[in-house]
N, C-alpha and C positions, 0 to 999 in steps of 0.2 A: 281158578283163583278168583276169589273176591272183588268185584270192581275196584272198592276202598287203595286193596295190597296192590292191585296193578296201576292207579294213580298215584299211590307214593313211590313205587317202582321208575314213572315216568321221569318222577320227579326228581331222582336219583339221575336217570340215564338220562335226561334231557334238561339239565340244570339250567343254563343258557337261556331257555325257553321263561322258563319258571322269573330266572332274574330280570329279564325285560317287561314280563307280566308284572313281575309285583310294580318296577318301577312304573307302569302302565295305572295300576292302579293308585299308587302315590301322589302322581302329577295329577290324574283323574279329579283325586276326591276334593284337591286343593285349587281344581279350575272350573269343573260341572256338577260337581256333588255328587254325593251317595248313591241318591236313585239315578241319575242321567250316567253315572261310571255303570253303576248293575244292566240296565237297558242296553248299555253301549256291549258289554261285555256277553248279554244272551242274544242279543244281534248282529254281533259280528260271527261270532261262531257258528249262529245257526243258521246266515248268507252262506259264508265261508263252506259249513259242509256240506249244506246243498248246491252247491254251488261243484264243490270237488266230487263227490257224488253221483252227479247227473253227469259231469266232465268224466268221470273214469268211466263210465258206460256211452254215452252218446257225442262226448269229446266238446258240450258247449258246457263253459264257456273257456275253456283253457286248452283246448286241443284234447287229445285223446293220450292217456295216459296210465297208466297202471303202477298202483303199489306191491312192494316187494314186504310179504307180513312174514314169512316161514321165520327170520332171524330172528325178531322182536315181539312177537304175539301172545308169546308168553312171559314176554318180562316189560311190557309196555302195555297202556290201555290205548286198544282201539276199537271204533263205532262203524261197525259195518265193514266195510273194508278202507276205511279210512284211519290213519294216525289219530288221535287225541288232540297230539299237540302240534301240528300242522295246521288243522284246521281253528286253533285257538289262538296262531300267532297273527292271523290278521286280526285279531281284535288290540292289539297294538299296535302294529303296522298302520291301521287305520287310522287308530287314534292322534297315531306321533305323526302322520301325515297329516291331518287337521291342524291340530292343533300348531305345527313349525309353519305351516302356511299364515294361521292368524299373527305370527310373529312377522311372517316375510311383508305381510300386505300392511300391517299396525294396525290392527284390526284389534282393538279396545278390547281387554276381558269383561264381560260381565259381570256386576258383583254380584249379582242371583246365582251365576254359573248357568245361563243362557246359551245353546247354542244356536250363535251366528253363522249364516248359512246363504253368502248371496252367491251368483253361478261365479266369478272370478273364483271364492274362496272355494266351493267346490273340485273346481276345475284344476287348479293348484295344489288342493293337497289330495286329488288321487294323483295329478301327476308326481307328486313327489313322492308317494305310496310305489307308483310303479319304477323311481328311480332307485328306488330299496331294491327292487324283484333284481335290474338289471345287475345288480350284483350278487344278491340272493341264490338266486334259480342257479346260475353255471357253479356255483359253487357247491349248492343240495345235491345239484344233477350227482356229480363226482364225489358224494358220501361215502365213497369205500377208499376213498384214498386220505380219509379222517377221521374224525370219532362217530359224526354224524351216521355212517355205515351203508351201503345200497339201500334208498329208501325208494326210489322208482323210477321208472324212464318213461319216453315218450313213444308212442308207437310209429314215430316218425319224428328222427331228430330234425331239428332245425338250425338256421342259418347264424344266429347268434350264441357260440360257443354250444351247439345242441341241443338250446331253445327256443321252441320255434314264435313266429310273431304273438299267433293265438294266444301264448300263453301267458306275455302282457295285456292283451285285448282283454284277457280274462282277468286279469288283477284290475284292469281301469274299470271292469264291469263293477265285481263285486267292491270297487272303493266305492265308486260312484253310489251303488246301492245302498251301502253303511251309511253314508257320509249324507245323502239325500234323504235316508229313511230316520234318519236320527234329527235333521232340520222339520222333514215335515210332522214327526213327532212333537218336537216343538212348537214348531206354529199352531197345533191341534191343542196345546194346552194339556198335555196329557206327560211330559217331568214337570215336577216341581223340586223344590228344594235346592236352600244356598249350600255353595262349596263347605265344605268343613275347616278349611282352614284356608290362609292365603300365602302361596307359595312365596318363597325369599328369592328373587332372583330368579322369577319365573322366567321370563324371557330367554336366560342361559341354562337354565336348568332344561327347558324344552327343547332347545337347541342343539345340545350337548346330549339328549336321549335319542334324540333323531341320528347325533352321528355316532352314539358308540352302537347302534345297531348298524350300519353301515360299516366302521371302520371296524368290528368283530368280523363280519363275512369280506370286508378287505384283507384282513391279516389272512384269516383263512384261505383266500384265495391264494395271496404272495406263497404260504406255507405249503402248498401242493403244487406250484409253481403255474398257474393260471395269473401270469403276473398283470397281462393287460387288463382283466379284471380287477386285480387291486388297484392298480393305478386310476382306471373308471372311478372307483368307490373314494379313493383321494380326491378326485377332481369334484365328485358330486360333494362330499363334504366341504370344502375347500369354496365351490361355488355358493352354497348355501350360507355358509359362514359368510362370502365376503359379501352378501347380498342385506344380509344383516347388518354389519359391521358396516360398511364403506358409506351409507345414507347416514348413517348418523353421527359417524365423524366429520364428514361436509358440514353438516347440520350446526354441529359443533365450533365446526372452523370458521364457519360464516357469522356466529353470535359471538367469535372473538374479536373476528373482523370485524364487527359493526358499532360505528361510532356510538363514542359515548359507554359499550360494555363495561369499563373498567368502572365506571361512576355507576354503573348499576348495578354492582356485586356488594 
């Protein structure tokens, strides 16, 4: 079959996938622009599948693990013995974890669409990359009890719902790599180009892409009855929100409180 017919095939059986991308690229174009979304989006996939790649054979960086292709090899694209769209979803996972972190820290957009890139904001959005996996991974593991379908196991289950630590170790790897190869890109002068447009309500609009891809693989968990898993994915939303939310109603409360507000409105 056609590569073309097998990637609109994907596109079909793995909608889901497709609809966080595009939103991946909408926030994109409207915070780093054209070229720095393109750069983001052929570097993250091509970390991500070398990354899963060298892991299904030698087990670095994510543990040792194998995909199950006989089901969908024919009605899916896949590269080498890798998913398509597995290895494409960290290039939003990536992103939305950058990017909710510049929100968490108030770390100023750029109007170039510059990415800002000091070790804090590193550090915070792969960890908030890897707090997506913690709900993510138990949920993909158990594919056959959803639409998602047996997509692969680990050749030694692990202690977190039957993933094992490595296989965070391995998402903090390849964020880290994304996330540092895309800053030192930048500082090398090598994107250029302003956003295309300026998002409305950027701040909740990023906020809000971070948690409906968490609260999708929440429901999904509740739905197969993995409920402490949804409740995790509640709590990380929940945390994330109030961490946003709660500084700058203080913020707020204290510039009502402060003498004299009312004469300065």
């Amino acid at each position: 079959m056609h590569v073309l017919e097998l990637l609109a095939h994907t596109v079909v059986l793995r909608p889901y996938v497709f609809c966080f991308l595009a939103a991946f690229v909408a926030i994109a174009l409207g915070e780093i622009g054209p070229r720095r979304t393109l750069v983001w989006l052929v570097l993250g996939y091509s970390v991500a599948f070398a990354c899963e790649y060298a892991s299904t054979r030698n087990g670095f960086p994510f543990g040792l693990y194998h995909y199950f292709d006989a089901a969908t090899r024919d009605r899916e694209l896949w590269v080498s013995n890798i998913p398509f769209m597995d290895s494409l979803s960290f290039v939003f996972l990536s992103f939305v974890g950058y990017a909710t972190a510049r929100r968490l820290l108030a770390v100023p957009v750029d109007p170039v669409g510059r990415i800002q890139l000091s070790p804090l904001l590193l550090g915070l959005g792969t960890l908030l990359m890897v707090a997506i996996d913690l709900v993510c991974d138990p949920v993909a593991l158990r594919g056959d009890r959803w639409f998602l379908g047996k997509l692969y196991d680990y050749a030694e289950p692990g202690a977190f719902f039957g993933v094992p630590l490595t296989n965070y170790l391995g998402w903090a790897f390849v964020g880290a790599v994304v996330l540092g190869a895309m800053g030192t890109l930048e500082r090398a002068g090598w994107l250029r180009g302003a956003p295309l447009y300026q998002l409305p309500r950027a701040r909740g609009v990023v906020t809000a892409f971070y948690g409906a891809i968490v609260l999708f693989n929440a429901a999904v968990a509740f739905w197969i009855g993995l409920a402490p898993v949804g409740w995790l994915g509640l709590a990380i939303v929940v945390g994330v929100t109030a961490w946003l939310v709660v500084p700058r109603a203080l913020r707020e409360g204290a510039l009502e409180a402060a003498p004299g507000c009312e004469e300065a409105r």
